[in-house]
N, C-alpha and C positions, 0 to 999 in steps of 0.2 A: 703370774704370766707376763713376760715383756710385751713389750709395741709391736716387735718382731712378728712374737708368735701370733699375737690377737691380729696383725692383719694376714700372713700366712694362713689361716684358718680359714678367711675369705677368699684364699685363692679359686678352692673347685669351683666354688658360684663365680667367681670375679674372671677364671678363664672363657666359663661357657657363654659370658656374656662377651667375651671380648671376639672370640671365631665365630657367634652368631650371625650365620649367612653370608660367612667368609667365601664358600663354595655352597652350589646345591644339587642337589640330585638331578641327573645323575654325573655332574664333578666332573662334564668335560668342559672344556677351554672352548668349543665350536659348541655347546648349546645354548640356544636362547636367552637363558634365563640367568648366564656367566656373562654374558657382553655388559650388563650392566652391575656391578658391583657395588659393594660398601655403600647400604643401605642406614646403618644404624649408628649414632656418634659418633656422627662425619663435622668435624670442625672448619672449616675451609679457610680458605688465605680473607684478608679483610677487601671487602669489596666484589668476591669472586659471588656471592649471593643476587647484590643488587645487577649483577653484571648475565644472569641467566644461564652460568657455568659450575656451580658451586653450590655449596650450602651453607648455614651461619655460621659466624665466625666463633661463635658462642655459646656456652647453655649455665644454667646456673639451678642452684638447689639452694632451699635452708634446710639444716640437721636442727632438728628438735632435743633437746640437751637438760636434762638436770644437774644443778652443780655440784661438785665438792669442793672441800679446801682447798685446793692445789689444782685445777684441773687441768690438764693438758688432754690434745689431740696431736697424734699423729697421722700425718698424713700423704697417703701412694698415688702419684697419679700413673694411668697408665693406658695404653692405648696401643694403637699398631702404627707403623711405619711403612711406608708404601715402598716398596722395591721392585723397579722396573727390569726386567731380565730379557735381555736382546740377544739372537742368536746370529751368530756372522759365520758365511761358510767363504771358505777357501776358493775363488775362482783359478781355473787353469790359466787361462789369458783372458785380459791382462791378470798379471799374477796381485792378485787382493784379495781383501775380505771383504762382503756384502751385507748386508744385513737381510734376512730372512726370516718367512715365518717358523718354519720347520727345518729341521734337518735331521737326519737320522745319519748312524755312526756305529758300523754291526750290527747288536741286537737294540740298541736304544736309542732314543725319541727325544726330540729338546723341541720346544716350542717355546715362542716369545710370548710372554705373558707377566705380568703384574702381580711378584709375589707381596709375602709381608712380612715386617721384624719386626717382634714384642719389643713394645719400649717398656720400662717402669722405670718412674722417679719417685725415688725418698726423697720428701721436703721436711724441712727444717719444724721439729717439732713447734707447736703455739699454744700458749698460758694465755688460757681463757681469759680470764678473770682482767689481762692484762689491753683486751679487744674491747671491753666492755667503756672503755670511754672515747668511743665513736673510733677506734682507731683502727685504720686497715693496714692491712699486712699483703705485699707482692712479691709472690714469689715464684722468681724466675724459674721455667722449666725449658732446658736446652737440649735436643739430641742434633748429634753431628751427622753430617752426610758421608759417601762413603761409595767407593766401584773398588768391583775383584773381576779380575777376568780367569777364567778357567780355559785351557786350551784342549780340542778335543784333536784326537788321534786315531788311525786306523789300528788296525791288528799290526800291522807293518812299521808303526812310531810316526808313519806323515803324517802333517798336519792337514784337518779337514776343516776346519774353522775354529770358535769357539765360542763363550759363552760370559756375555758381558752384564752384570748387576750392580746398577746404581742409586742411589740413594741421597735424596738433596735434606740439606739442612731444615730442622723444623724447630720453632722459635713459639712459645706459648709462656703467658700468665696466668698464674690461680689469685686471684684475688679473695683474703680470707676477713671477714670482720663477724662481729657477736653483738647481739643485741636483746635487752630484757624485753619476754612476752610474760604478761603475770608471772606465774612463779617459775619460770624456766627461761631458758635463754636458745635463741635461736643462732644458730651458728650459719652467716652465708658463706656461698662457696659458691667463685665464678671463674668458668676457665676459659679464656680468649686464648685464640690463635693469633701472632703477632706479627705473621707475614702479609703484606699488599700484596693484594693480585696481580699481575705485573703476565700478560701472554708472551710464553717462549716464544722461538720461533723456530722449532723443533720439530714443524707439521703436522705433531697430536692433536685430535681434536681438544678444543677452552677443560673440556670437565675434565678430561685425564690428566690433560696440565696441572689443573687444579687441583686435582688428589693428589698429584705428588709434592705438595705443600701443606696438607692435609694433617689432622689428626686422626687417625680413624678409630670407629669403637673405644672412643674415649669416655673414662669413668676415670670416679676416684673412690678410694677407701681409706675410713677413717676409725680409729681407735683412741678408745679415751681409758685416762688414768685418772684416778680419783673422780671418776662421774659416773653417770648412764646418760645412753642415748635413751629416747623415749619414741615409741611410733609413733607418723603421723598418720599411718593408717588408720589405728586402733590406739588411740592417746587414751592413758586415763582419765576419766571425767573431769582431774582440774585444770589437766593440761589440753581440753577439748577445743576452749578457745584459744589457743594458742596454737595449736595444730592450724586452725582453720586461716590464721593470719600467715602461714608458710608459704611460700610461691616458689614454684619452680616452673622450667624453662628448660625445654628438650632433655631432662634429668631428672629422674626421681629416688628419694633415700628409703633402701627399705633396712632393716634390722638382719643380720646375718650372723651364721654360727648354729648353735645348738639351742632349739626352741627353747625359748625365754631367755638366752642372752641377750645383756643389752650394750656388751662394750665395741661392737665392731657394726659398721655403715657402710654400705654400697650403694655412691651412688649411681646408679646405673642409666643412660640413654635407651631403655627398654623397663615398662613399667611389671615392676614383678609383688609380691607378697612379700610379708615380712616372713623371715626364717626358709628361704626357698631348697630346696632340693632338689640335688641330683640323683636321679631313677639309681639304687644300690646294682641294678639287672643291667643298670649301662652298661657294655664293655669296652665304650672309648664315643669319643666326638665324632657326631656326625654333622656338626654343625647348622643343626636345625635341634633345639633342644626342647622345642615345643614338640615336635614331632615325634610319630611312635616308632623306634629305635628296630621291632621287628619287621613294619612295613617297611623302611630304609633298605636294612639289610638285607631282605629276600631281594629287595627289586633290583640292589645292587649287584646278587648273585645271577639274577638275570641276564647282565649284560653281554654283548658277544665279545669275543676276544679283541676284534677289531677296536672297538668301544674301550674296552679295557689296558689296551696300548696308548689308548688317548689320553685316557683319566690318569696314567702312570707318568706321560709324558707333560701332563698340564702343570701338575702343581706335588713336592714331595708330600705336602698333606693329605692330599688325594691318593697317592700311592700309599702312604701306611693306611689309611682308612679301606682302599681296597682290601691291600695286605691281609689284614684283620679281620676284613666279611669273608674275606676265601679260605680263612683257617679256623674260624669259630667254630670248636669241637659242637657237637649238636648239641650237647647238655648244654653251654651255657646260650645254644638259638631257644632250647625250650623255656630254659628261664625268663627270656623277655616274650614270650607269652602269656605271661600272667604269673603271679604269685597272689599269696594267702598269707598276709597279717598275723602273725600269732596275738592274742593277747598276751602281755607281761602276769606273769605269777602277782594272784593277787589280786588279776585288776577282775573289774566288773564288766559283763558286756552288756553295751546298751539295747535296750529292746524298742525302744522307741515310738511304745506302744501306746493307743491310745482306746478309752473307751468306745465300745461299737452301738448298733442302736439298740442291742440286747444286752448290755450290760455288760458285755463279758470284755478282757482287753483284746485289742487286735494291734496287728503294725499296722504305723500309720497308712500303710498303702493300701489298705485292704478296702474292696469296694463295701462291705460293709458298717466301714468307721460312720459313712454318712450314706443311710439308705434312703435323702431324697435327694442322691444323684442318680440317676440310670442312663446316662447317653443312648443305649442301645433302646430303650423305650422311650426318653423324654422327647418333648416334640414343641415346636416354638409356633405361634400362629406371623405367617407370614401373609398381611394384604386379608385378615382373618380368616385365613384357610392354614390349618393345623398341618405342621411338616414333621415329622419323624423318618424314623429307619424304613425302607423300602418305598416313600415317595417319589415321585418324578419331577425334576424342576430342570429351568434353563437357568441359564450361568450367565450372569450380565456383570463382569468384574468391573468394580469402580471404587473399590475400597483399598489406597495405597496400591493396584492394584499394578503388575510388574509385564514386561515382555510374556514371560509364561502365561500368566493368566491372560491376557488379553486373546492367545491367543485360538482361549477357548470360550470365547465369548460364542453366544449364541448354540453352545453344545446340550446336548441333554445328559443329566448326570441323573445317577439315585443314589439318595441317601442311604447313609450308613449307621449316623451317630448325630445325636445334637450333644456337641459340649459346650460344658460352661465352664471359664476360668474362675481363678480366687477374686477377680475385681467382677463378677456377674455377669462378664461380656460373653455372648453365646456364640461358635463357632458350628457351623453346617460342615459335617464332614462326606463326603463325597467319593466314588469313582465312574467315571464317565461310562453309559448305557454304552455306545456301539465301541468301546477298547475293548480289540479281543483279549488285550490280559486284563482286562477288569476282575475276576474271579480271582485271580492271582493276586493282584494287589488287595482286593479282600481278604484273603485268606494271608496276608501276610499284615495285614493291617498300613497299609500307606495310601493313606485318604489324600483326596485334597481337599482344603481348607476354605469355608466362602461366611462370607457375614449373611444371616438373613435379608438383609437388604441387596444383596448380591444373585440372590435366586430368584426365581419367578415357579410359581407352584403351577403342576399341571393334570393332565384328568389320569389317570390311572393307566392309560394306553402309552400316555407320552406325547399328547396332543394338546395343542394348545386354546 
């Protein structure tokens, strides 16, 4: 398999990190939670950090590396490119173009808004072996800047404005060197942004300035020949202290591909697992990939049309990701409700059972495994007055104790359960006496939680 394929194979994991939180539900341009953008492997111009407008200029990773003869890595970097899209309409008099938020033109919508273009750079393959005597390697990564104007037109052919995207120059270094950690070798990798900060005078406010000298959702991905990468998550034993000497810096490497490959590296500004995955039930980006792809979708289908003219007019990503929640035949809406795992022919299915107090096996969950736990009858003495289930105590929060809790201090609750965790710590679980859904939360099980030292035990009336 070439350098090609081995980092191509990284791509699904390497795109969903790169549109991660590009847009978010619900993916209009006028919600809240879109005015502030480009959250994650944001590189900034130099100095735009210390300056309160920006963020670092920098991140850096070690790959953790076992040798071969020959080793080489190849290396992608790649990121987004900030594309400012300004809409100008047509005044009558005086006869010009204006610049505007909106403007509509028959059936469709342009708004000014801050799209993005995928960058990727191929860099110049690197022989290990040849880094290994303190020698660093810079290599240049250059993308050009760039405007197109689009002219929009009526039903009629006049001009009604048009539609301007631009795009300034971005200038970045990877800085690459290798160095022995006991029997493996740790590969650094540091990628600077190599523009000063410098304030247009364009009227944006400093940060947006800033992004559009930006790297955004910048990573890189690495592949070797004649080597393995090795985890540093999960290193094996020899290479444990040598995992632990790796340092990273707004970037983390995990292992990608097919579990137990070990020739391909992402390092990602989002900390993930090694071997991660894309849900197979996915049927496209919703750029939240932590998130669950059916609540997205229904809430998308949710929106009113009005909303829907927004989301289309904000961003073309937004508009196929609509597209695509408005046509998802229902089989595949039911597929991202759940599936079922086959076992592989062959395999064994774990029981993961454990002996009970009767000798017999049970799964681990079974209240029987360990019959001297009972929460619903154990009972802790608190102030030496014995607490269990159906006791009345007052709530006097002071343990880590948050907004919510405090602001049932002085409340009267009864006991429901005393639990204990794996470390011995005993937790009072509760629903408050006068909540008329007290029975409801009982009957659904959603206590709330108090340390014995947080309760105050009382006479059986509920007096104190």
């Amino acid at each position: 398999m070439t350098s090609t394929d081995l980092l191509d194979r990284a791509r699904v994991i390497a795109d969903a990190v790169l549109y991660e939180g590009y847009l978010l539900y619900p993916y209009r341009a006028s919600a809240a939670k879109n005015q502030v953008r480009w959250q994650f492997g944001v590189l900034g111009p130099i100095g735009a950090r210390e300056a309160g407008c920006g963020e670092d200029s920098a991140m850096s990773t070690d790959c953790l590396l076992e040798l071969g003869g020959e080793t080489t890595v190849d290396i992608r970097v790649r990121f987004l490119q900030l594309q400012s899209r300004t809409v100008w309409r047509r005044e009558a008099t005086p006869r010009r173009l204006t610049p505007v938020h909106e403007l509509t033109c028959g059936s469709q919508t342009w708004l000014s808004w801050d799209e993005a273009v995928e960058q990727e750079v191929d860099l110049a393959p690197q022989h290990i072996p040849e880094l290994l005597d303190g020698v660093e390697r810079l290599l240049p990564v250059e993308v050009p800047g760039g405007a197109e104007a689009e002219l929009l037109r009526d039903e009629h052919g006049e001009l009604v404005g048009k539609v301007v995207r631009e795009r300034l120059p971005l200038s970045a270094v990877l800085r690459v060197s290798a160095r022995r950690v006991g029997g493996a070798v740790a590969v650094g990798l540091r990628l600077e942004n190599q523009h000063p900060w410098v304030p247009l005078e364009s009227g944006r406010p400093h940060r947006d300035q800033a992004l559009q000298r930006s790297l955004l959702s910048a990573h890189v991905v690495l592949s070797v020949l004649d080597g393995r990468f090795l985890s540093v998550i999960d290193p094996p034993a020899w290479a444990s202290e040598a995992a632990a000497q790796c340092a990273n810096h707004r970037c983390w490497p995990v292992l990608v591909g097919e579990k137990g490959d070990q020739d391909v590296v992402l390092a990602a500004p989002i900390i993930l697992y090694d071997w991660p995955e894309v849900a197979a039930e996915s049927p496209g980006d919703l750029f939240d990939s932590t998130e669950i792809d059916e609540l997205l979708t229904l809430r998308v289908m949710t929106l009113t049309e009005d909303e829907k003219r927004e989301v289309r007019a904000t961003d073309d990503r937004a508009r196929a990701l609509l597209d695509r929640c408005e046509s998802l035949p229902d089989t595949e809406l039911g597929r991202l409700h759940g599936t079922t795992r086959e076992v592989p022919a062959g395999g064994e299915v774990p029981t993961w059972s454990t002996p009970g107090h009767d000798g017999a096996d049970r799964p681990w969950w079974d209240p029987d495994v360990d019959a001297s736990v009972r929460p619903e009858t154990d009972s802790v003495l608190v102030g030496g007055t014995p607490v269990a289930a159906g006791s009345h105590v007052r709530l006097r929060p002071s343990r880590r104790a948050d907004a919510q809790d405090l602001f049932l201090a002085g409340q009267v609750a009864v006991v429901t359960r005393v639990d204990r965790d794996v470390d011995g710590r005993v937790h009072v679980a509760v629903v408050l006496r006068d909540d008329p859904a007290g029975d409801l939360h009982q009957w659904y099980g959603r206590y709330l939680y108090f340390g014995p030292e947080e309760i105050e035990p009382l006479e059986p009336g509920g007096v104190a």
